[in-house]
C-alpha positions as CSV (number, residue, x, y, z in Angstrom):
1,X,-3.0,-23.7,1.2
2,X,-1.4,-27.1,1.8
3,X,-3.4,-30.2,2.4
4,X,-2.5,-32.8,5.0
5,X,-1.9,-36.2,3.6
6,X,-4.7,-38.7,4.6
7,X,-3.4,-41.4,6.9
8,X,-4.1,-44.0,3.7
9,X,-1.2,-41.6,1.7
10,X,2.4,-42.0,2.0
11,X,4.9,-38.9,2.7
12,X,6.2,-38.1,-1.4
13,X,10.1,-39.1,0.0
14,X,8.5,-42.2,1.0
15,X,6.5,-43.1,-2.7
16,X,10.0,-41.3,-4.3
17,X,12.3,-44.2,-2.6
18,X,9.1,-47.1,-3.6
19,X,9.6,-46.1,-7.0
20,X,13.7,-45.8,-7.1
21,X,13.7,-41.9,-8.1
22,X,15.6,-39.1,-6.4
23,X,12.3,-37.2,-4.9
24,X,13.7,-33.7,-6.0
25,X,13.7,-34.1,-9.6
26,X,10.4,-35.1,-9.3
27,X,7.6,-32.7,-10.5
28,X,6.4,-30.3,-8.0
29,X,2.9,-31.9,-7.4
30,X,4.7,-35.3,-6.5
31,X,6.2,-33.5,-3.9
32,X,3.3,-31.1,-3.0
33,X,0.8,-33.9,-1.2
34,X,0.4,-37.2,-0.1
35,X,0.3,-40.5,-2.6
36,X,-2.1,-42.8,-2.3
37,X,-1.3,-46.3,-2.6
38,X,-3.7,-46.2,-5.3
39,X,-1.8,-43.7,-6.8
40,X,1.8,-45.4,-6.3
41,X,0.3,-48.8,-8.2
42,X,-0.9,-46.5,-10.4
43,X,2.6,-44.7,-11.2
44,X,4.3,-48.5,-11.2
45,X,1.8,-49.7,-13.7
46,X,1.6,-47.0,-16.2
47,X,4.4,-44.7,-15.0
48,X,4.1,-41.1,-16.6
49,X,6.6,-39.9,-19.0
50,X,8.2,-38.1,-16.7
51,X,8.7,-40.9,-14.3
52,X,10.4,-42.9,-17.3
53,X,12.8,-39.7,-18.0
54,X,14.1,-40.0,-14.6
55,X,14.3,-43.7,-14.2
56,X,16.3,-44.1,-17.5
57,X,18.7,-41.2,-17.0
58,X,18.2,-39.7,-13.6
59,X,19.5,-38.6,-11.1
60,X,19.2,-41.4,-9.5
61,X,18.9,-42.2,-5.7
62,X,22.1,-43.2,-3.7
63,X,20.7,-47.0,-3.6
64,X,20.2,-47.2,-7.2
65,X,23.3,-45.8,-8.0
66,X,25.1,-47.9,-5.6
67,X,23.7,-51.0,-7.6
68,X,24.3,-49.8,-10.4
69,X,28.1,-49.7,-9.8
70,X,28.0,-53.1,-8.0
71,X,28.7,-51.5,-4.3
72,X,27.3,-50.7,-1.2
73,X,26.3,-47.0,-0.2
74,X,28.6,-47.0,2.4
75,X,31.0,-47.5,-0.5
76,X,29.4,-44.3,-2.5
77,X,30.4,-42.5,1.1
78,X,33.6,-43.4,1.1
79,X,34.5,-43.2,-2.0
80,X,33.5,-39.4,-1.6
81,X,29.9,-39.6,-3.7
82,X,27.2,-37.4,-1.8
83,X,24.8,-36.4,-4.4
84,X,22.6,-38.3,-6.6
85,X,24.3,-38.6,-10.2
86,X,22.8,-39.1,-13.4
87,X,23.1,-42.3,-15.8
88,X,25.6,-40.7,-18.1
89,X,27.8,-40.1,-14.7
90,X,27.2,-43.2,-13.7
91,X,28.6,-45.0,-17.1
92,X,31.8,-42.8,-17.0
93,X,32.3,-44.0,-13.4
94,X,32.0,-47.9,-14.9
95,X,33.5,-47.5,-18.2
96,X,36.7,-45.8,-16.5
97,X,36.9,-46.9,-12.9
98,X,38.5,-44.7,-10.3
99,X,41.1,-46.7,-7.4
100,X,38.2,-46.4,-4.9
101,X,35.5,-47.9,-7.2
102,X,37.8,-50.6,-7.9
103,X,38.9,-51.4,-4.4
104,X,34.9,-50.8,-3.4
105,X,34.0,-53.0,-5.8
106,X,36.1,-56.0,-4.5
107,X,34.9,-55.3,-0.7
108,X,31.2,-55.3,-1.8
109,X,32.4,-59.2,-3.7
110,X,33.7,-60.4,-0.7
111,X,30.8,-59.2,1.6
112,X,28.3,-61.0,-0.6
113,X,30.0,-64.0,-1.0
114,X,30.9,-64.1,3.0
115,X,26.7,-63.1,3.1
116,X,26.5,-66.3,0.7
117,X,28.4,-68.6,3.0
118,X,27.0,-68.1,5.8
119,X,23.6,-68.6,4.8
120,X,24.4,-71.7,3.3
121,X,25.8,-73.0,6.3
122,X,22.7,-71.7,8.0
123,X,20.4,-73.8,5.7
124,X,22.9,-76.7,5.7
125,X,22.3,-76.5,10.0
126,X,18.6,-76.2,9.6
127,X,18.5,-79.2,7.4
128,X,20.7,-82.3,9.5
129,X,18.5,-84.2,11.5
130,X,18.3,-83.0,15.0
């Protein structure tokens, strides 16, 4: 018998992406039922030793291993990365960079500095006298 969540509880997919883990390497009674948000401060503050484990060495989340490599997850896409990989993968990827990492890498630099310009310019607006 499975218990709703209580409208105060979060889905566990959505508490999983909160906390930056990959929800099925989670334990099962992460997954069975709803997290409170008591219960998600409660993970962030004193996280169990199983919530360590997976954060140190995964598998991680498509997000998190997108920052980790310095790209976008449109990048992990294209570059032909589907599943979540763990932090060992994840070091051979930087310490030996494929082409497409290399070439994702550079696009993901030149989007943020572009991102960088134009907010500057936007702050630069906001700020001369009208």
């Amino acid at each position: 018998m499975t218990t709703e969540p209580s409208p105060h509880a979060m889905k566990p997919a959505t508490a999983a992406k909160k906390l930056g883990v990959h929800l099925p390497a989670t334990p099962e009674e992460f997954r069975a039922g709803g997290i409170t948000r008591e219960h998600l401060a409660e993970l962030q503050q004193n996280p169990p030793e199983w919530l360590t484990e997976l954060r140190r060495n995964g598998p991680h989340p498509r997000p998190v291993v997108a920052g980790r490599l310095g790209i976008s997850i449109s990048g992990l896409a294209r570059g032909g990365v589907e599943e979540a990989l763990t932090t060992e993968q994840i070091n051979a990827l930087r310490q030996d960079p494929p082409p497409w990492l290399v070439a994702e890498r550079e696009t993901h630099a030149k989007v943020v500095a572009e991102e960088e310009r134009l907010r500057a310019a936007a702050a630069a607006r906001t700020d001369e006298p009208g």
